[in-house]
C-alpha positions in Angstrom: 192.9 156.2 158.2 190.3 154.1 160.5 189.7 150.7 160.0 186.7 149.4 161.2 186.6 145.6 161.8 183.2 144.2 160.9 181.9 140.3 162.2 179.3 138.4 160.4 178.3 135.4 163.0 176.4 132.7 160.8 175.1 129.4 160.7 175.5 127.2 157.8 174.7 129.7 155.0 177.6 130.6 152.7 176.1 132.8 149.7 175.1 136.1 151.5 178.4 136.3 153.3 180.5 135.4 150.5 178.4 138.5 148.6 178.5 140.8 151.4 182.9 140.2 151.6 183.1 141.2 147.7 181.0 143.7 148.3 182.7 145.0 151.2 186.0 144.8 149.3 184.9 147.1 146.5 184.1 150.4 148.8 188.0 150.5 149.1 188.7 153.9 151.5 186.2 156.4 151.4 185.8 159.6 153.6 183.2 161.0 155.4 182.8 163.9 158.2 186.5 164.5 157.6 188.3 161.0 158.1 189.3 158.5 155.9 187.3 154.9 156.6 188.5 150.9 155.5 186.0 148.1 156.0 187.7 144.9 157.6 185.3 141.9 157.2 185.7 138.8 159.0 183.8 135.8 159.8 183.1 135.3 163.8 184.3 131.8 165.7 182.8 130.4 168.3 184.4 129.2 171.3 184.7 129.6 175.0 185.3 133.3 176.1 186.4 135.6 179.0 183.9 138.0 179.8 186.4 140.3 180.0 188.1 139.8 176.8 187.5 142.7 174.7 186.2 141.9 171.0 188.4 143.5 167.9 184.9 144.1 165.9 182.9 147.8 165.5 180.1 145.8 164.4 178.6 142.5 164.2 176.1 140.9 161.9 173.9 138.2 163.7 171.9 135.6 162.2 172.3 132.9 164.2 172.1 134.4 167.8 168.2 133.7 167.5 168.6 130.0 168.4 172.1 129.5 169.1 172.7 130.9 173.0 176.5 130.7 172.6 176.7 133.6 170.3 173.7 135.1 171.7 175.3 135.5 175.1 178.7 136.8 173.4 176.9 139.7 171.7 175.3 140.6 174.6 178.8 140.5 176.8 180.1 142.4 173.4 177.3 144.9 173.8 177.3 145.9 177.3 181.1 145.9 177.8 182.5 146.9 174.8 180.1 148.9 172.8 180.1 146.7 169.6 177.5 148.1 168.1 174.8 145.1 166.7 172.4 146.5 163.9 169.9 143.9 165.5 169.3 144.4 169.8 169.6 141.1 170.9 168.0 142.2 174.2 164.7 143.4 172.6 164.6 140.1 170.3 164.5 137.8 173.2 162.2 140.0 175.3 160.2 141.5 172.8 158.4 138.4 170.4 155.6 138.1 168.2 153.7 138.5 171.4 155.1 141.9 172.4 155.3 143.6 168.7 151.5 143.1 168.6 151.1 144.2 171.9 153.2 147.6 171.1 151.6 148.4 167.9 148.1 147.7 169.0 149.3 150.4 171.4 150.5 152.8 168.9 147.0 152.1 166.8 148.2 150.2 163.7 145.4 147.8 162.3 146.7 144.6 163.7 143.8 142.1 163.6 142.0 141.0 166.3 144.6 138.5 168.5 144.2 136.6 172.1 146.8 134.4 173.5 145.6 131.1 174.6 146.8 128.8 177.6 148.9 125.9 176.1 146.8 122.7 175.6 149.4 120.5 177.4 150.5 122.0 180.5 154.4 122.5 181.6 156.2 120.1 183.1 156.6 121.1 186.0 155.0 119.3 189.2 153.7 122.6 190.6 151.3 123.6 187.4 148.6 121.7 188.6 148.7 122.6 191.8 148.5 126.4 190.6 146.3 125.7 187.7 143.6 124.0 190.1 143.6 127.1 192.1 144.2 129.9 189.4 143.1 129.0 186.1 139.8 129.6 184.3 138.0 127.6 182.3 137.0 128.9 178.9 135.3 128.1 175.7 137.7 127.8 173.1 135.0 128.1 170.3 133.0 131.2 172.3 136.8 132.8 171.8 137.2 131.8 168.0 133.5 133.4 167.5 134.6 136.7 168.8 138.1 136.6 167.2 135.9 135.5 163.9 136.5 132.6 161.8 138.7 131.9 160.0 141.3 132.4 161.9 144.7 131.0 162.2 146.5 130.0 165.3 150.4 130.6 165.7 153.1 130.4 168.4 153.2 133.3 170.4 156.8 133.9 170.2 156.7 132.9 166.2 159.9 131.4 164.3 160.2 130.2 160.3 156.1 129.7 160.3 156.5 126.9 162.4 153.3 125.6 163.9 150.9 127.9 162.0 147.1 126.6 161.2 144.3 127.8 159.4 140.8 127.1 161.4 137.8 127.4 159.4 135.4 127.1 162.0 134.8 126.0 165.6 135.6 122.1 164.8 138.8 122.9 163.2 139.9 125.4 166.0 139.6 122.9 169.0 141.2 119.8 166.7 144.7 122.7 165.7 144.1 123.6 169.1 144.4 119.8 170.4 147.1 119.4 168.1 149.7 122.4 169.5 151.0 120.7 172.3 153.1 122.7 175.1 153.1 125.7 172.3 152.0 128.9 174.2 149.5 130.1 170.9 147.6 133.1 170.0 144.8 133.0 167.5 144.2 135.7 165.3 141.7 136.9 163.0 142.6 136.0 158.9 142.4 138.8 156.4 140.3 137.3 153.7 140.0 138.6 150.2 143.2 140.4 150.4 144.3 142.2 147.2 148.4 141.9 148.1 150.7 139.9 150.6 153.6 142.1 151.1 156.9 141.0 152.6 159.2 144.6 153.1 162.6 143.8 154.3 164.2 147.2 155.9 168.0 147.0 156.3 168.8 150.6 158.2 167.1 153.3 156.3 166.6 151.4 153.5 163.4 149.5 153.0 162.4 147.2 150.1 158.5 146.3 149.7 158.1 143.0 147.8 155.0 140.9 146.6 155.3 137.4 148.6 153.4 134.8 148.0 153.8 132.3 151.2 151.8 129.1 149.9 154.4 129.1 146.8 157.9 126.7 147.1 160.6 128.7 148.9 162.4 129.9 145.7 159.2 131.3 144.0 157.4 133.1 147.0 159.0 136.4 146.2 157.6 137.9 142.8 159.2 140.3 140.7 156.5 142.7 140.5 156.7 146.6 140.8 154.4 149.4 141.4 151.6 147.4 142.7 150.8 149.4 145.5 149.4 153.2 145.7 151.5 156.1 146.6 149.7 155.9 150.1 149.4 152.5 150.5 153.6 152.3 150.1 153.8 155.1 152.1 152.2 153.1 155.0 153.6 149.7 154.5 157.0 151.5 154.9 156.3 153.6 157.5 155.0 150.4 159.8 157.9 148.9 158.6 160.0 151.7 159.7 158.4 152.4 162.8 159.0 148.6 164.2 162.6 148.8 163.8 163.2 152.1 165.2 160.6 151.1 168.1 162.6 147.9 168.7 166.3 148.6 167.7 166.2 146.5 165.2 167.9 147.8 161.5 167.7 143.8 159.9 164.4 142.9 159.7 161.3 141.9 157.2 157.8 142.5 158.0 154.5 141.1 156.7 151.4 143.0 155.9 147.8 142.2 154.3 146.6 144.7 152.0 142.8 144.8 151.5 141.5 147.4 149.0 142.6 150.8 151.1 144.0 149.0 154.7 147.1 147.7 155.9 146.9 144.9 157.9 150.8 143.9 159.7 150.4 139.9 160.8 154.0 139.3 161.3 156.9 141.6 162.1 159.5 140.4 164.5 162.1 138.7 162.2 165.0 140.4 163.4 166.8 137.3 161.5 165.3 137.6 158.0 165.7 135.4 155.1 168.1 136.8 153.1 169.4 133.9 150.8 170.0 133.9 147.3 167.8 131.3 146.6 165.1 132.9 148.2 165.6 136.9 147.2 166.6 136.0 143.9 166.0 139.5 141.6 166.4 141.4 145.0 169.7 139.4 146.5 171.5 142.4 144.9 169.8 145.2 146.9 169.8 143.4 149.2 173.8 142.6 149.6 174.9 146.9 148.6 172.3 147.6 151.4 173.7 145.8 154.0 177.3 146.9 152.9 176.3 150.5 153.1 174.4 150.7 156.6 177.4 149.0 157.8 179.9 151.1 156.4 177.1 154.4 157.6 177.2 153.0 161.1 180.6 152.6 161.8 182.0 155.9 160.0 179.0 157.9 161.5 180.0 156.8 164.8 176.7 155.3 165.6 176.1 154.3 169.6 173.9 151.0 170.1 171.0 151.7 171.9 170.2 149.0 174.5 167.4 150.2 176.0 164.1 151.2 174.5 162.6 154.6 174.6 158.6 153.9 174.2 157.3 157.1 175.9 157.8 159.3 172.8 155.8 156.6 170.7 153.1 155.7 173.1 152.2 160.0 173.2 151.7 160.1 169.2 149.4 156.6 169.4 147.8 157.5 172.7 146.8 161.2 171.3 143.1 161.3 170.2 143.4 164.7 168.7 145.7 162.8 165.7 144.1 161.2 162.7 145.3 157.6 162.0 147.2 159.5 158.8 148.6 162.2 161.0 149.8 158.8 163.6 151.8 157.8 160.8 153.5 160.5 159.8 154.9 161.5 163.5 156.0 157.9 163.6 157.9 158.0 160.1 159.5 161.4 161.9 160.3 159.6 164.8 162.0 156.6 162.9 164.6 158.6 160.3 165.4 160.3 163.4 166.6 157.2 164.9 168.1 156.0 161.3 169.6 159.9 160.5 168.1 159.1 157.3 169.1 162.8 155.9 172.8 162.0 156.7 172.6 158.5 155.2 171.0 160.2 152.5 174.2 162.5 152.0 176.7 159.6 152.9 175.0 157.3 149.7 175.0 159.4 147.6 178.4 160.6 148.5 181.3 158.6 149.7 179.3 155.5 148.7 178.0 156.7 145.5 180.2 153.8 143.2 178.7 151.2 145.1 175.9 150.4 143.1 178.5 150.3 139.6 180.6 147.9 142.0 177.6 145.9 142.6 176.6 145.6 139.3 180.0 144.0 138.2 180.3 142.0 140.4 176.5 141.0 140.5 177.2 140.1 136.7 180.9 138.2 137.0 182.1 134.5 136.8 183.1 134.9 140.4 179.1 135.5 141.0 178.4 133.2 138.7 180.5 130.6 140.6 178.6 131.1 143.8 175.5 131.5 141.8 175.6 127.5 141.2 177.5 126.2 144.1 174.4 127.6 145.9 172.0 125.9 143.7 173.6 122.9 144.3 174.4 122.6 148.0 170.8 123.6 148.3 168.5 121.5 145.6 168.6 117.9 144.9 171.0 117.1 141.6 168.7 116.2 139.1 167.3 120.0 139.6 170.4 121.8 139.6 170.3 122.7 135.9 166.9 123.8 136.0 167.4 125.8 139.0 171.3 127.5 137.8 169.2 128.4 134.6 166.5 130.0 136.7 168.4 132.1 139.0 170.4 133.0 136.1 167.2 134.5 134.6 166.3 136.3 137.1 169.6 137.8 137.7 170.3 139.2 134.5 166.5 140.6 134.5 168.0 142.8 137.8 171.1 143.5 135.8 168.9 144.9 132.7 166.6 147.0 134.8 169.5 148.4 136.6 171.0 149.3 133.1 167.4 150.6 132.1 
């Protein structure tokens, strides 16, 4: 029997890991491609490290690495020396930001809208800028720019991060005072999609993807609605399929992307959040999915054998989105291709429905115990004030036992 020894690194959340353990716990020993498989969960420490010490963990979950460079530069070290494989390539999240997913899809033709990067208002600091700005840089019309980009527009951080710093301009005077207002932020500004019908949030965790209706201008616990087939069967077929293709094209199986949908297009705005939201207070209805998803791409990659891939492969994308020959439809279905190969969605397919078939009954009693229950409300009140705790235990509650219904339905 192998035992595979899985690390969650965290911050200061306490509700998805303590679901993903019980989780964990209930697949027991299961057997796939002729060998018998244990999970062995642990939470990750941080402290000073040799670089030649060699890690006990298979895998590691990351959801702090993003701003925390300890970790960060432990799962690196853990990556290239001891093949730990990380669902999330911390290589491609540092390199690869907002900035660079527009860049690469714009490449593979997916209806980004129009986007420039800026130069920050407030220079570095650093006592050669000027020196090299004097010689180098343009000037340029900011509102000549917001004209072509077409108002209104928003401007955002280039490398992106919890919606931090992002404005809406409605015209030229309202560009140049945001503008005025970022600071030493690097910013792009692109073009709003007005009169959308749907604001999607999907969150992919391996081969898995779940398309939700989000709603960002709503407090944090009612932005994701509990809504279901509100979107065509080729307008989910799309949404997926980008979703899809940014993960595989980035190594990255732990993500969310946003899209705009207006009548028949799909328009992605934000899609590098290889650190997505996944707290109960936030997920709600979907926490449960959510949890048994994450519990069985883990337990697929480590049985399966799965190698992390480091680098990234872009040449066999870039022929699909450079060929003219290929409708935009056609485009999308050679991308979907190219993604469940990189997922082996067929034989994660098999392994759900197999070895990790009782998952979903396990997740349903435990999704609908006291022990849930208990973590239920010591997250409702180590997040909201106490004179809303009872409100808010009562609401979660709700929508919890509408999950538990519709999975019984």
């Amino acid at each position: 029997m192998r035992s595979h020894s899985i690390g969650l690194l965290l911050g200061a959340e306490s509700d998805w890991p303590r679901a993903f353990e019980a989780l964990a716990a209930r697949v027991g020993e299961f057997s796939w491609r002729g060998e018998t498989h244990a999970l062995d969960v642990s939470r990750v420490t941080y402290e000073p490290f040799d670089l030649r010490s060699r890690p006990r963990y298979s895998l590691v979950l990351d959801r702090v690495g993003w701003w925390y460079l300890l970790p960060r530069e432990w799962l690196k070290k853990a990556a290239l020396m001891d093949d730990v494989y990380l669902p999330n390539n911390p290589f491609t999240f540092q390199a690869m930001e907002k900035h660079s997913a527009y860049c690469a899809l714009m490449r593979l033709g997916i209806k980004v809208p129009e986007t420039w990067l800026i130069p920050h208002k407030q220079p570095p600091a650093n006592e050669r800028f000027a020196t090299m700005a004097e010689r180098y840089n343009q000037a340029f019309d900011l509102s000549e720019i917001g004209e072509r980009v077409g108002f209104p527009l928003y401007m955002k951080p280039f490398d992106g991060g919890a919606w931090r710093g992002v404005t809406r301009a409605r015209d030229a005077e309202e560009l140049r005072r945001v503008y005025d207002a970022s600071g030493e932020q690097l910013m792009h500004i692109q073009q709003a999609v007005d009169g959308f019908d749907v604001f999607t949030r999907s969150l992919s965790i391996g081969a898995e993807t779940t398309v939700m209706w989000f709603e960002p201008d709503r407090p944090q616990h009612d932005r994701y609605q509990v809504k279901h087939d509100f979107l065509d069967t080729e307008r989910g077929y799309e949404v997926v399929t980008i979703s899809k293709v940014v993960n595989a094209f980035f190594r990255w199986e732990f993500n969310s992307c946003e899209s705009l949908v207006r009548g028949t297009e799909v328009y992605p705005i934000d899609y590098a959040n290889a650190s997505p939201d996944v707290a109960l207070t936030s997920l709600h209805y979907y926490f449960p999915w959510a949890m048994s998803a994450l519990v069985r791409w883990c337990a697929f990659c480590v049985a399966q054998g799965r190698r992390m891939r480091i680098d990234v492969d872009t040449r066999p994308w870039f022929e699909i989105g450079d060929r003219g020959d290929l409708s935009y439809e056609e485009k999308l279905r050679e991308f979907r291709a190219l993604a469940d190969e990189h997922f082996e969605t067929e034989a994660y397919e098999e392994f759900r429905a197999g070895p990790l078939a009782h998952l979903d009954e396990a997740a349903h009693e435990w999704f609908t115990s006291d022990e849930f229950d208990r973590v239920l409300v010591e997250t409702v009140q180590s997040t909201f004030p106490s004179h809303e705790h009872e409100r808010f235990v009562a609401h979660y509650r709700g929508l919890l036992r509408q999950w538990s219904d519709d999975q019984a339905a």
